[in-house]
N, C-alpha and C positions, 0 to 999 in steps of 0.2 A: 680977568673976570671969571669969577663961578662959573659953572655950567650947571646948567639943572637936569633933572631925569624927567623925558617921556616915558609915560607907562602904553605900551600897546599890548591890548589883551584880545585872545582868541576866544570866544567862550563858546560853547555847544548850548542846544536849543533847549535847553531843561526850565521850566519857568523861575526854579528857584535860584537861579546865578542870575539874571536881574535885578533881585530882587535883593541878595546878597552884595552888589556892587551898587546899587541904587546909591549910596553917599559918596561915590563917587565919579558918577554920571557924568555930570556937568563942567568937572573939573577943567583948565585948559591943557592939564599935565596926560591928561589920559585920553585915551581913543580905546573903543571899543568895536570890533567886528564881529558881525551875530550871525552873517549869510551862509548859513552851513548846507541847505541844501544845494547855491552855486558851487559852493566850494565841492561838494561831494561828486558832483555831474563834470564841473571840469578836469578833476582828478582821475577820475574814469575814464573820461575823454582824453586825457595826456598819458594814460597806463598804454589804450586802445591805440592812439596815435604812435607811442612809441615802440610797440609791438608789429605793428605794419612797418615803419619807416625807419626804424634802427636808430632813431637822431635823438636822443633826450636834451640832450644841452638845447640843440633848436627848441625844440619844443618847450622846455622849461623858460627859454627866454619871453614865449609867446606869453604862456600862461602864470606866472608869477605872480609880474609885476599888476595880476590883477587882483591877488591877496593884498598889497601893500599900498596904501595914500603916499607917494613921499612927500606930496607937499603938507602932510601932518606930523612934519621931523623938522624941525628946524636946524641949523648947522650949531647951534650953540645947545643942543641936546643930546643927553646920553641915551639913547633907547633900551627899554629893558622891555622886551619881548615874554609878555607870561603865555603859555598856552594851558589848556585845559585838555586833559588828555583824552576826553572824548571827541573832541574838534581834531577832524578829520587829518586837517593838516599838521598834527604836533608831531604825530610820529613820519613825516615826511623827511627824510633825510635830505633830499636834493634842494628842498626849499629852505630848511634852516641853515646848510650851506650858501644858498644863494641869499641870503640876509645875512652873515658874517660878512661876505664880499664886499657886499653893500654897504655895511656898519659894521666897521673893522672894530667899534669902540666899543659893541652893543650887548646886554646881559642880558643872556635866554634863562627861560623859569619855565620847568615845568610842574603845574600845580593839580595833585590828584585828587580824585571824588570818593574814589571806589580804591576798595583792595586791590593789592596789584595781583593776588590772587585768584580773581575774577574773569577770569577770559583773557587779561589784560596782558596777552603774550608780546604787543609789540613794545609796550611799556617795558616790560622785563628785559627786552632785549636794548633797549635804551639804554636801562640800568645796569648791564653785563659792559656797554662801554664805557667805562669808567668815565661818564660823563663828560665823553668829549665833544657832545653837542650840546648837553646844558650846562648853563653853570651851575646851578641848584636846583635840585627834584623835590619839593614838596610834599607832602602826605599829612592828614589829620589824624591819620591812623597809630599808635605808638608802637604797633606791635611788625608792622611794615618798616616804620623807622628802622627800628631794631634790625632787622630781620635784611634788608635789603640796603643797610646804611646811609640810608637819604634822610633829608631833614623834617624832623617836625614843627608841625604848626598850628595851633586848633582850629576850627571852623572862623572864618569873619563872616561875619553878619552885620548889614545896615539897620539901624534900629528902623521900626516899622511906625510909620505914622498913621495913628489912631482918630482922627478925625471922624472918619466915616462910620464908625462902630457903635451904635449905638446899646448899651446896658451888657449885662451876661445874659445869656439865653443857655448854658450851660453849667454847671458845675465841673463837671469833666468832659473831656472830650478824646477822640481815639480815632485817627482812621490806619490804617496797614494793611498789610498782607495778610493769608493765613501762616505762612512760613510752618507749619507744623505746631505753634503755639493756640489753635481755636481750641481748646479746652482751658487754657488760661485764661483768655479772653471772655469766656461764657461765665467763669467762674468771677472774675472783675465786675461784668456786667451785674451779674444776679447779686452782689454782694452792694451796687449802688443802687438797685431797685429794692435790695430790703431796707437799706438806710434814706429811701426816698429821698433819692437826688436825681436832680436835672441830665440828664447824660445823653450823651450822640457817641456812642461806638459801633463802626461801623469795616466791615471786612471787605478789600476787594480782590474778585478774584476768585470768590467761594464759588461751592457748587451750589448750582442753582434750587438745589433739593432742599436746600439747609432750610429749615426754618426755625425761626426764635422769636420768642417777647421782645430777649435784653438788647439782641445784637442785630444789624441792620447788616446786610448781604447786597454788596454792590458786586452787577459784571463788568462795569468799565471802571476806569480812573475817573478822578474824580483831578479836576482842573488847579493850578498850584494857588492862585489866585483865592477861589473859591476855598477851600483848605485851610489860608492863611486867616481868609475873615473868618471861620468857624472857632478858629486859634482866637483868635482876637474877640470873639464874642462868648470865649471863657473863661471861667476862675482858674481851670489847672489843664493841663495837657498828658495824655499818659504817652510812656515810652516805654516799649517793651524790646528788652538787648538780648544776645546773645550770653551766657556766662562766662565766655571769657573775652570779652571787650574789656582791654585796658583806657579808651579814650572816650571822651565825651562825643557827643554825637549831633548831626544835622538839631537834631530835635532839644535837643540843650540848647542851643545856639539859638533857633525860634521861638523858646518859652524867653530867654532872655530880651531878644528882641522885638519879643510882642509885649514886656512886659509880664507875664502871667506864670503861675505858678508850675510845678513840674514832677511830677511821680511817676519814678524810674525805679526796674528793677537792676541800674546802673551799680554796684555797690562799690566801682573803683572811682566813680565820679565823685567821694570823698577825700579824693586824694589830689581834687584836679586844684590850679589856684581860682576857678570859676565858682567853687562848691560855697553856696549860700542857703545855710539850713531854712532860712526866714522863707526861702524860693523856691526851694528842693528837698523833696521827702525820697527816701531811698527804704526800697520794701524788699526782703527775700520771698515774702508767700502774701497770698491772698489776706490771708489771718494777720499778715504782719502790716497792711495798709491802715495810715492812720486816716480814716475817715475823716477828721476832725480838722485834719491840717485843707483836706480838700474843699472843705464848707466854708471856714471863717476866711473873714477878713483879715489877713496879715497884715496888711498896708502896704502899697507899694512902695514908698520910703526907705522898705528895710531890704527891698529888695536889688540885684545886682543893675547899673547903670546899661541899659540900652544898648545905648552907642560904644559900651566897654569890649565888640568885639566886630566891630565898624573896619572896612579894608583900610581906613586910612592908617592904622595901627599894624593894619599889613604889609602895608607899603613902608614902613619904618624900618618893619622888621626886615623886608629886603633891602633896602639902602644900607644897613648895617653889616648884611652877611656879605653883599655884591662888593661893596665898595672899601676899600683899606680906611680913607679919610672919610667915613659918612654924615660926617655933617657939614662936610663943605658942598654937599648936593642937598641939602634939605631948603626947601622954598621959605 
C-alpha cells in the first residue's frame, strides 16, 4: 500500500505566513505549529537548565516531545518536517536530531524568508554543513540560490478571498519603509496628486518632523491583516526593489493573490515565468510610470490566476525533489 506524506510546519509569528498557508489550513496531510513565544521560553529554559546540570540528553528528553503531536503521524506516513528559519527551533541541532531518531523515514525543509545575509549567521552555518540536517534549504531569493547553492523557489501564496471588500477606495496604494528611498516616494506621490488619483502612500518609520500633502508618516506598523484589505481595496499596488534584486518579491506574490494590479521598479521581474504585462507595469524612473496602466480597467480575466502560486504547488514541488518515485506519494 502507498504511503502518503504528512506535512508538519513550523512557522514564526509574522501575520503574513498564515495567510500564505491559509489553502492549506484545513488539509488532513498537514499540521501546522504557531506557539513560538512557548517554544522561545522553553528553549531558554533548557539552554539555562543545561548550563546548571551538565545533562542535555536529560533535558532534551523533557522538553521536545513538547514541540511534536505524535499522535498527528500516523505509522502509514512519511513526515516532511518544513521549518521556517525564523521559528526558534529550526536552527536547533539537538531537536532535529531528536526527530531523525523518531522518524528514521522523515524529510527536513528548511524554508527561508529573508537573505541569508541578514543576520542570518546560524542559517549560514546550517548551510556550511552540507546539509546534513536538511534535506532541502529553500530560498525565494535567486541570488542566495546561487550564491549559497540551496534551492530556489518563488514565494507561494493562498489566493486571498475577497468577499469582504467592498469597491476600490484606491487607485494606488504603498505602505514601507523609508530605507533611504523617501525622495522617490515623494516624487511618486506628487506625480499621482498631479494626475488626480486616489492614493494611500504611506511611510513607516519616518521621522516625526516630516511633513507632506502626498505622503502619510506612520510611527508604528501597521497590522498584516489591515495592509492586506488596503491591498484589496485597490486598483494597483506600488513595489519599490532594490537594483539588483534578481527575484520576484512578497509583494508580486500579494498583487497576484489579491487579484490586483502591480507597479514595480522590478525590471528583472520580466524575466520571471509569473511576469503578466496585462498585471504588471515595470518603470525605471518617475517619468517612466505609465499612469494610464494604473487608472483603467484591464479586466481581471487577463490577469495571472490567484491560486497559481497556492503552497499546494509547493508541496508538489517538494514531493518531487524529496522523493526518487514522487507520484507514488501524491494523494
Amino acid at each position: 500500500m502507498n504511503r502518503k506524506v504528512k506535512y508538519i510546519i513550523y512557522t514564526h509569528n509574522a501575520g503574513y505566513v498564515k495567510v500564505c498557508l491559509s489553502d492549506v489550513f484545513s488539509n488532513d496531510n498537514v499540521v501546522v505549529y504557531e506557539y513560538e513565544k512557548l517554544q522561545k521560553f522553553i528553549i531558554k529554559l533548557t539552554y539555562c537548565l543545561y548550563r546548571i546540570f551538565k545533562k542535555s540528553k536529560s533535558i532534551n528528553k523533557i522538553f521536545f516531545p513538547l514541540f511534536i503531536n505524535k499522535k498527528s503521524i500516523n505509522l502509514d506516513e512519511i513526515p516532511v518536517f518544513i521549518f521556517y528559519e525564523f521559528n526558534s527551533i529550526s536552527c536547533n541541532k539537538a531537536f532535529l536530531i531528536y526527530l531523525k531518531k523518531l522518524y528514521p523515514n522523515l524529510k527536513t525543509v528548511l524554508y527561508l524568508t529573508n537573505s541569508v545575509g541578514k543576520g542570518n549567521a546560524k542559517v549560514v552555518d546550517i548551510i556550511n554543513q552540507n546539509n546534513s540536517l536538511y534535506d532541502i534549504i529553500i530560498t525565494y531569493i535567486k541570488e542566495d540560490a546561487q550564491k549559497y547553492n540551496i534551492t530556489y523557489y518563488q514565494w507561494f501564496y493562498s489566493a486571498m478571498n475577497k468577499e469582504n471588500v467592498d469597491g476600490k477606495e484606491y487607485d494606488l496604494y504603498f505602505l514601507g519603509g523609508d530605507k533611504g528611498r523617501i525622495d522617490l516616494i515623494r516624487e511618486i506621490a506628487e506625480k499621482c496628486e498631479c494626475n488626480n488619483l486616489k492614493y494611500k502612500i504611506a511611510v513607516v518609520g519616518a521621522n516625526n518632523n516630516n511633513i507632506d500633502d502626498c505622503v502619510t508618516y506612520l510611527s508604528h506598523s501597521v497590522p498584516y491583516s489591515e495592509y492586506l484589505q488596503n491591498i484589496q481595496k485597490s486598483k494597483c499596488v506600488l513595489e519599490l526593489v532594490p537594483n539588483s534584486i534578481l527575484s520576484c518579491t512578497l509583494r508580486t506574490a500579494e498583487a497576484i493573490a489579491c487579484n490586483v494590479k502591480l507597479l514595480t521598479n522590478n525590471t528583472n521581474l520580466k524575466n520571471d515565468e509569473i511576469y503578466n504585462p496585462a498585471q504588471m507595469s515595470i518603470f525605471t524612473s518617475v517619468d517612466d510610470i505609465d499612469m494610464d496602466f494604473i487608472i483603467k480597467d484591464t479586466g481581471i480575466q487577463l490577469f495571472n490566476k490567484p491560486d497559481m502560486l497556492s503552497p499546494r504547488h509547493f508541496f508538489r514541488f517538494l514531493e518531487n525533489n524529496l522523493f526518487e518515485h514522487a507520484n507514488r506519494f501524491r494523494k
